[in-house]
Jmol script that loads the backbone (N, CA, C; Angstrom):
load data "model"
ATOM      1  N   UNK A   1       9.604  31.038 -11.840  1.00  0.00           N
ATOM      2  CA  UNK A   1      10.680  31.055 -10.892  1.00  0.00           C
ATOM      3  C   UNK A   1      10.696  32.384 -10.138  1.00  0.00           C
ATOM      4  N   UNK A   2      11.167  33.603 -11.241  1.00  0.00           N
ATOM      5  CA  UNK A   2      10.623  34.836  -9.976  1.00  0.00           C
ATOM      6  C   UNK A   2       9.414  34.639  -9.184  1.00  0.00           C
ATOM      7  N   UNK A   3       8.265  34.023  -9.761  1.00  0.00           N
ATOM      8  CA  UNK A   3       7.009  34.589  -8.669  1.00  0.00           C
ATOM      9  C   UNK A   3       7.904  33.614  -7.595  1.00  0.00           C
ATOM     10  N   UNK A   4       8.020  32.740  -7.896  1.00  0.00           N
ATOM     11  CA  UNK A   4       8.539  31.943  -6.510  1.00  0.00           C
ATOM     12  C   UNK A   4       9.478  32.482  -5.892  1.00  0.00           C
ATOM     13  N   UNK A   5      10.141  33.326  -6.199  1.00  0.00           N
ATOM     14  CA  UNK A   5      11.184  33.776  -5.121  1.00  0.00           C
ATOM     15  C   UNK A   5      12.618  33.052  -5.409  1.00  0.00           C
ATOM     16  N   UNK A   6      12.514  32.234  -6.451  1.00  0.00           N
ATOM     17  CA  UNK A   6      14.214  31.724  -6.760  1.00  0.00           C
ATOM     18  C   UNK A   6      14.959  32.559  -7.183  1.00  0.00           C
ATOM     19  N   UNK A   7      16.514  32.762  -6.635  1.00  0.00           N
ATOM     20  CA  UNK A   7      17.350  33.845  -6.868  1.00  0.00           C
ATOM     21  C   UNK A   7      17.243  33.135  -8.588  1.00  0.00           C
ATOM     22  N   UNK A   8      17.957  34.257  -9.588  1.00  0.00           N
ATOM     23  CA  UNK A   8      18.034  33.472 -10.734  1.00  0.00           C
ATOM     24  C   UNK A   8      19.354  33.169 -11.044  1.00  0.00           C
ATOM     25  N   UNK A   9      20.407  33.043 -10.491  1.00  0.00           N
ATOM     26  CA  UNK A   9      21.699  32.389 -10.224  1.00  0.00           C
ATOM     27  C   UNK A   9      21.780  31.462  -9.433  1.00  0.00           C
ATOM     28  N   UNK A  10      20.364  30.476  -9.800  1.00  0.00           N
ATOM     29  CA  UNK A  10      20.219  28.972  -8.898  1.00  0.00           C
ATOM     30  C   UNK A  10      20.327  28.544 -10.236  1.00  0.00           C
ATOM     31  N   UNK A  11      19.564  28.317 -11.174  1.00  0.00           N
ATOM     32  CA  UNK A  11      19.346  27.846 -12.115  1.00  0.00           C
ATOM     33  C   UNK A  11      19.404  28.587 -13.355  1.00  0.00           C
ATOM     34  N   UNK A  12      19.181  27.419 -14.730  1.00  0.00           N
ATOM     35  CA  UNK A  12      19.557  28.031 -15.981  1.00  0.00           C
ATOM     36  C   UNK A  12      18.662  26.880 -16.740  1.00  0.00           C
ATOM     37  N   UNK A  13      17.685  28.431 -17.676  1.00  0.00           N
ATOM     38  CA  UNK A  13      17.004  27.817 -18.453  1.00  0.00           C
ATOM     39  C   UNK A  13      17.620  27.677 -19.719  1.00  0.00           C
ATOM     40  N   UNK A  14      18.181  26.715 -20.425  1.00  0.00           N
ATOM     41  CA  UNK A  14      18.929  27.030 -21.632  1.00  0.00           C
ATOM     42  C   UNK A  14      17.796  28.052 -22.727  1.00  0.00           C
ATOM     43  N   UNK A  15      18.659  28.982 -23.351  1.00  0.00           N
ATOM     44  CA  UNK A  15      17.837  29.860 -24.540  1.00  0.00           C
ATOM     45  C   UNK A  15      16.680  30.786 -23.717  1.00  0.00           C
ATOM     46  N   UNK A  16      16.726  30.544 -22.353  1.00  0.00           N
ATOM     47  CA  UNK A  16      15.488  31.269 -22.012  1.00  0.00           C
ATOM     48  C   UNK A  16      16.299  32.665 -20.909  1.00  0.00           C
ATOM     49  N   UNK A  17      16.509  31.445 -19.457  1.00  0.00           N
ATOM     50  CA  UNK A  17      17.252  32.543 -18.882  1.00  0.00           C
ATOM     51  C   UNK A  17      18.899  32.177 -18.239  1.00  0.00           C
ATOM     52  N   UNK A  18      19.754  32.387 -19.026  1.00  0.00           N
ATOM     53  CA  UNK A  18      21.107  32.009 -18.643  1.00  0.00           C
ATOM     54  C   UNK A  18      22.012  33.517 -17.916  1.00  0.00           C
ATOM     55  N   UNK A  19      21.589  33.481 -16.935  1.00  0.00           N
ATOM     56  CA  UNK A  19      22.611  34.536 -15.525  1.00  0.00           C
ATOM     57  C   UNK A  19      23.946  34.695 -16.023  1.00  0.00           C
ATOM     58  N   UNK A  20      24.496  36.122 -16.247  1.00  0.00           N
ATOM     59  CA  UNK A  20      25.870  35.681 -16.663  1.00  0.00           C
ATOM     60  C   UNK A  20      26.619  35.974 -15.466  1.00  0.00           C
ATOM     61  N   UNK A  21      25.837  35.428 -14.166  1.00  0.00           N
ATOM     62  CA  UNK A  21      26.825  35.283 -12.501  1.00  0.00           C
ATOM     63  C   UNK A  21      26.398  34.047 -11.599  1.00  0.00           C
ATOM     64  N   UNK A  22      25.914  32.609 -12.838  1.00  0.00           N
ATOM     65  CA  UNK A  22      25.784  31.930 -12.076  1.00  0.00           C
ATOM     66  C   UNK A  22      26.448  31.240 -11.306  1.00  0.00           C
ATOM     67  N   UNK A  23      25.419  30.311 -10.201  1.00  0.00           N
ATOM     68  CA  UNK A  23      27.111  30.009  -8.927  1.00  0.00           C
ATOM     69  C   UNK A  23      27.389  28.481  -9.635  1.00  0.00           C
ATOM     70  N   UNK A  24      28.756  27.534  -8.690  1.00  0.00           N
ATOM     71  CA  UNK A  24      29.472  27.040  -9.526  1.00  0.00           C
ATOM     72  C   UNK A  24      28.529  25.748  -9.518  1.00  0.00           C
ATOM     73  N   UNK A  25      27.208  25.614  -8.868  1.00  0.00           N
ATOM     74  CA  UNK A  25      26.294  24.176  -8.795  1.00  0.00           C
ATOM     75  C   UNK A  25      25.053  25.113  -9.222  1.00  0.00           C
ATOM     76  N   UNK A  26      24.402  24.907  -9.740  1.00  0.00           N
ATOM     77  CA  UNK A  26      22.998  25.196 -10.521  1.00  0.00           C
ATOM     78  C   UNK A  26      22.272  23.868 -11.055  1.00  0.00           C
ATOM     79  N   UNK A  27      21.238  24.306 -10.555  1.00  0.00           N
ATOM     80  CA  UNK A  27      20.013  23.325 -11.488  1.00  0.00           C
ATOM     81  C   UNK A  27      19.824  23.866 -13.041  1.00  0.00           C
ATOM     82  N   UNK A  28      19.369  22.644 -13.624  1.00  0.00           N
ATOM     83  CA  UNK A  28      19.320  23.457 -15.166  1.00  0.00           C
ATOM     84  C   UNK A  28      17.990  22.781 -15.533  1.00  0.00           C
ATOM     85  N   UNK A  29      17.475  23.480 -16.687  1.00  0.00           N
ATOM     86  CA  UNK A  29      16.560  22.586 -17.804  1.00  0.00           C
ATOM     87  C   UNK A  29      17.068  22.662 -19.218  1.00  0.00           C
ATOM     88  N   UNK A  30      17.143  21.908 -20.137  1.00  0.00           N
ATOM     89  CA  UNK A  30      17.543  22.104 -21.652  1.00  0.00           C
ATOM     90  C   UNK A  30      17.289  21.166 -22.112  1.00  0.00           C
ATOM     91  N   UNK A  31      16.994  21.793 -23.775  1.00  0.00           N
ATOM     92  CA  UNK A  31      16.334  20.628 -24.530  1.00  0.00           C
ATOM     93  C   UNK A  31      17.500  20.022 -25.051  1.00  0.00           C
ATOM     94  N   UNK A  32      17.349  18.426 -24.912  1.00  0.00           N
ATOM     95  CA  UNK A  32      18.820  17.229 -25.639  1.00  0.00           C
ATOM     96  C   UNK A  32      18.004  16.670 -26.382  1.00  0.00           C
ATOM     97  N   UNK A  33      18.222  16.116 -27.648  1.00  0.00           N
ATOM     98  CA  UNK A  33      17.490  15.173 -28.445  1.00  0.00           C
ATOM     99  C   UNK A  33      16.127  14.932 -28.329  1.00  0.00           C
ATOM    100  N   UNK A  34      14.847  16.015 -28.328  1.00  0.00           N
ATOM    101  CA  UNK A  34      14.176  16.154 -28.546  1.00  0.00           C
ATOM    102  C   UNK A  34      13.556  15.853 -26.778  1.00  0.00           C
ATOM    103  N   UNK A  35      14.003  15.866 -25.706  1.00  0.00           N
ATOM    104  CA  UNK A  35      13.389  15.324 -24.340  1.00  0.00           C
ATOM    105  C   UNK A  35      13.966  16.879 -23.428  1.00  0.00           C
ATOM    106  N   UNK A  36      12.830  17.084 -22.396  1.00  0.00           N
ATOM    107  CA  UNK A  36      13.842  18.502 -21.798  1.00  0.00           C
ATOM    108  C   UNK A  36      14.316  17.396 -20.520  1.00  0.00           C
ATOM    109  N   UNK A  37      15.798  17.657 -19.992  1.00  0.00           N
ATOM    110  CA  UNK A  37      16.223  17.514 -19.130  1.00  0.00           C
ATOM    111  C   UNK A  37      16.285  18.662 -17.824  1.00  0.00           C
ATOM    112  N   UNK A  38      16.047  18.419 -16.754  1.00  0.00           N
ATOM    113  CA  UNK A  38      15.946  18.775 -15.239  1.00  0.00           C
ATOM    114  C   UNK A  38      17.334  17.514 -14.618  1.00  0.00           C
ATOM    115  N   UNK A  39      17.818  18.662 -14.070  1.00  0.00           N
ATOM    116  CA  UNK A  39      19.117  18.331 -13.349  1.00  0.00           C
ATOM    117  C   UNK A  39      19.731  19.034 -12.774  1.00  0.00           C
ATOM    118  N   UNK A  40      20.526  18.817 -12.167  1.00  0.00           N
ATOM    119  CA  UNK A  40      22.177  19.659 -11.336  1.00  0.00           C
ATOM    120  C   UNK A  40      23.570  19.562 -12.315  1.00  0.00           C
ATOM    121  N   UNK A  41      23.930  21.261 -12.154  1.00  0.00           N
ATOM    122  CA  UNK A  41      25.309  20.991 -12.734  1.00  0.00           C
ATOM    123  C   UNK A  41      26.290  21.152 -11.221  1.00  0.00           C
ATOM    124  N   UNK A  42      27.152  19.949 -11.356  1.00  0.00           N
ATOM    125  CA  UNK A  42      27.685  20.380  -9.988  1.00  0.00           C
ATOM    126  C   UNK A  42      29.632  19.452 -10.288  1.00  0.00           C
ATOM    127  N   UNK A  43      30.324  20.287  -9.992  1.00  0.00           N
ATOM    128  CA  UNK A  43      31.737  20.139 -10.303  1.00  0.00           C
ATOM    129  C   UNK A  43      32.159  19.931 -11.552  1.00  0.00           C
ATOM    130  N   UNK A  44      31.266  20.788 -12.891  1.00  0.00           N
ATOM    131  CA  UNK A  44      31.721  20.799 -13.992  1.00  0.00           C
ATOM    132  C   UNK A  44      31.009  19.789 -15.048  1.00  0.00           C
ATOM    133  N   UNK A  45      30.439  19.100 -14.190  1.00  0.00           N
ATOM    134  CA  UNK A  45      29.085  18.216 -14.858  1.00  0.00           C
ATOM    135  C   UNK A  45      27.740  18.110 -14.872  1.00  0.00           C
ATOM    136  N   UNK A  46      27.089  17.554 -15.586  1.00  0.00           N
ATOM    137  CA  UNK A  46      25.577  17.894 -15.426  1.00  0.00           C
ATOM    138  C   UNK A  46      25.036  16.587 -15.486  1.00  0.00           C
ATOM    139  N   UNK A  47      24.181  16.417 -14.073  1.00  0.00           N
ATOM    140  CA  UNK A  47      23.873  15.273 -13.848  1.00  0.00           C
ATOM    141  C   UNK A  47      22.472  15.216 -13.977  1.00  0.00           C
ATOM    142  N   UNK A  48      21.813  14.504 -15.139  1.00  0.00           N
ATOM    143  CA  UNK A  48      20.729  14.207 -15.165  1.00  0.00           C
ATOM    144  C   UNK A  48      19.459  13.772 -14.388  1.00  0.00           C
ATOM    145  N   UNK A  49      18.329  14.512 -13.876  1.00  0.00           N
ATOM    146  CA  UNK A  49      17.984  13.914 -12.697  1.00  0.00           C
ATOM    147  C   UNK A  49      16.264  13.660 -13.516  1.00  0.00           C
ATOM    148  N   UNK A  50      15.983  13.927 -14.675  1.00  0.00           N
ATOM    149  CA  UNK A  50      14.656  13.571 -15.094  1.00  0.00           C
ATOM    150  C   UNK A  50      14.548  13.926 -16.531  1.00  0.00           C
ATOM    151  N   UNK A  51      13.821  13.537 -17.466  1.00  0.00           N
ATOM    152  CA  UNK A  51      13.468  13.918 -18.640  1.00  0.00           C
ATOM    153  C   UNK A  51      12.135  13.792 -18.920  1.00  0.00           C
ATOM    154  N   UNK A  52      11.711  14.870 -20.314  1.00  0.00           N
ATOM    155  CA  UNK A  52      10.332  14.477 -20.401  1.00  0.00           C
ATOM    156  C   UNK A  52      10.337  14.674 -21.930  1.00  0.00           C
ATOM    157  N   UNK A  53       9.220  14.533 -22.756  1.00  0.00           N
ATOM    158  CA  UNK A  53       9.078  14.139 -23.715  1.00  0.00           C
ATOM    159  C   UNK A  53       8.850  15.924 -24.023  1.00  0.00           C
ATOM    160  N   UNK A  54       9.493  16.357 -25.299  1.00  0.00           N
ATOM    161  CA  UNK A  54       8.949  17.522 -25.855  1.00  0.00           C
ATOM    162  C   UNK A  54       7.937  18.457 -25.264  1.00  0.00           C
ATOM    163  N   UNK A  55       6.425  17.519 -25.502  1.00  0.00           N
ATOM    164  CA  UNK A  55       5.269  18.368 -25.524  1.00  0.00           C
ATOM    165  C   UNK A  55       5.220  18.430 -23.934  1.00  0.00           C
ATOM    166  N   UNK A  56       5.582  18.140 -22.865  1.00  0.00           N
ATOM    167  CA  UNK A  56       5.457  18.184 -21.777  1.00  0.00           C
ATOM    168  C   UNK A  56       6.856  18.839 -20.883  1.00  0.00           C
ATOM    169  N   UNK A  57       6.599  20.226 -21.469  1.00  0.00           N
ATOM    170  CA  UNK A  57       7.577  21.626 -20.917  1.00  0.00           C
ATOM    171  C   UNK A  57       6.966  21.468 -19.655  1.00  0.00           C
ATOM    172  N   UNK A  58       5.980  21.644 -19.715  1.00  0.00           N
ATOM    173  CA  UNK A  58       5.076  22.348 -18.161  1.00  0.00           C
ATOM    174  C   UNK A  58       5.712  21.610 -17.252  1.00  0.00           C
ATOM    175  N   UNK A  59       5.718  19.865 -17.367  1.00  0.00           N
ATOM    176  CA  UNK A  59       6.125  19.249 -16.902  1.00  0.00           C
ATOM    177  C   UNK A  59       7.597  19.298 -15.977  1.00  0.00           C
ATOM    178  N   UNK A  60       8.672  19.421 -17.275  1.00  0.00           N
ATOM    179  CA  UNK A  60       9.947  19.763 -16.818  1.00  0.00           C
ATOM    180  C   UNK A  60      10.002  20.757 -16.411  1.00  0.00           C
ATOM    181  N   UNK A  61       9.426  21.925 -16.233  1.00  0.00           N
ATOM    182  CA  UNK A  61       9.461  23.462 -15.576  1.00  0.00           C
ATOM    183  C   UNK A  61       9.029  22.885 -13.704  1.00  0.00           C
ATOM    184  N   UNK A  62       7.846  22.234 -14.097  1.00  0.00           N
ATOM    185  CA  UNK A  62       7.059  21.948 -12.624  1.00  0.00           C
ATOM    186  C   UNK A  62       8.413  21.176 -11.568  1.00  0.00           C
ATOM    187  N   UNK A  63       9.243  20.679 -12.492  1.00  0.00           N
ATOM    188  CA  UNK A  63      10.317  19.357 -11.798  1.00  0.00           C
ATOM    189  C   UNK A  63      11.501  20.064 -11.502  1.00  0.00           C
ATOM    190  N   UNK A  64      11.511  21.456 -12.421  1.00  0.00           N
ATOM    191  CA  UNK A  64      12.619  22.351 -11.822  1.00  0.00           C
ATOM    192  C   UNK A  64      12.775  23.052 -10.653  1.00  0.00           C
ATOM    193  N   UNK A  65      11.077  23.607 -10.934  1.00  0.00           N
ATOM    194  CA  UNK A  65      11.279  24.402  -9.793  1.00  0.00           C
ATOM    195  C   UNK A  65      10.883  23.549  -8.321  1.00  0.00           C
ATOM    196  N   UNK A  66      10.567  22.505  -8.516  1.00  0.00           N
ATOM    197  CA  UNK A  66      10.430  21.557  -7.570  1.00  0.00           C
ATOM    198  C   UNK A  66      11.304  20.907  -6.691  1.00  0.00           C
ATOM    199  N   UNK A  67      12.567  21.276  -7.533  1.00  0.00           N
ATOM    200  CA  UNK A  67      14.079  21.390  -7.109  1.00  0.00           C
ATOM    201  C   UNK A  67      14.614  22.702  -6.347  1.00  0.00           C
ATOM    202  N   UNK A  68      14.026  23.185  -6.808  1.00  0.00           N
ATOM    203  CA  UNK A  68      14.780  24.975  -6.024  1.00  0.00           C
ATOM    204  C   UNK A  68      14.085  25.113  -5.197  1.00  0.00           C
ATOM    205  N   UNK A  69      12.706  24.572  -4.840  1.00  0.00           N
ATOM    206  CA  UNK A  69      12.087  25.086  -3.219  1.00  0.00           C
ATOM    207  C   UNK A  69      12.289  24.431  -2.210  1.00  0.00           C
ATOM    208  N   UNK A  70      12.157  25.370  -1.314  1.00  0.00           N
ATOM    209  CA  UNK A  70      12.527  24.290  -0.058  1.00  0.00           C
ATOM    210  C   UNK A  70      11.759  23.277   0.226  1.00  0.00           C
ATOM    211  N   UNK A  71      12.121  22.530   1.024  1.00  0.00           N
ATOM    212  CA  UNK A  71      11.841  21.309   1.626  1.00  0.00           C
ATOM    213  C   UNK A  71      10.500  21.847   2.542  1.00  0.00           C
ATOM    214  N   UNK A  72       9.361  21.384   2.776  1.00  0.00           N
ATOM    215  CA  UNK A  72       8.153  22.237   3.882  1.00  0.00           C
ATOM    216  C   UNK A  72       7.830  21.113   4.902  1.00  0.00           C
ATOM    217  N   UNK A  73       8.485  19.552   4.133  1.00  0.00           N
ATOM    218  CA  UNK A  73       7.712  18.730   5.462  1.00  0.00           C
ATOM    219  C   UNK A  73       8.317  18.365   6.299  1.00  0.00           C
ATOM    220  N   UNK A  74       9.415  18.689   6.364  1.00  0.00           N
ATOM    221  CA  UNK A  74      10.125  18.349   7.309  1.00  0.00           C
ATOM    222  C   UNK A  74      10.708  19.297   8.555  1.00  0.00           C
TER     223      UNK A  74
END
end "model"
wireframe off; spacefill off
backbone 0.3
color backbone group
């Protein structure tokens, strides 16, 4: 995420990197019942937008930050 240039009060890696000034909508990743979730927390909830199986972090990292960059094709 730093090399990319994401402020780090976009998002929150649970146990890894949690901002103690994040803003009030953030993307998150965290592990739930053994799957990491990628999502938005936005008005006090966290809305699930993908999961992946354990062994496939890389995966849910790739889907996070895939969320925080901008848009290029349009």
């Amino acid at each position: 995420m730093r090399a990319a240039g994401v402020p780090g009060r976009l998002y929150c890696i649970e146990g890894v990197h949690e901002p103690a000034a994040l803003l009030p909508d953030f993307h998150f990743l965290r592990l739930r019942d053994g799957m990491w979730e990628t999502g938005l927390h936005e008005r006090g909830q966290y809305a699930v937008t993908a999961r992946f199986p354990v062994h496939e972090e890389a995966a849910a990292c790739r889907h996070l930050l895939s969320g925080l960059l901008p848009d290029e094709s349009g």
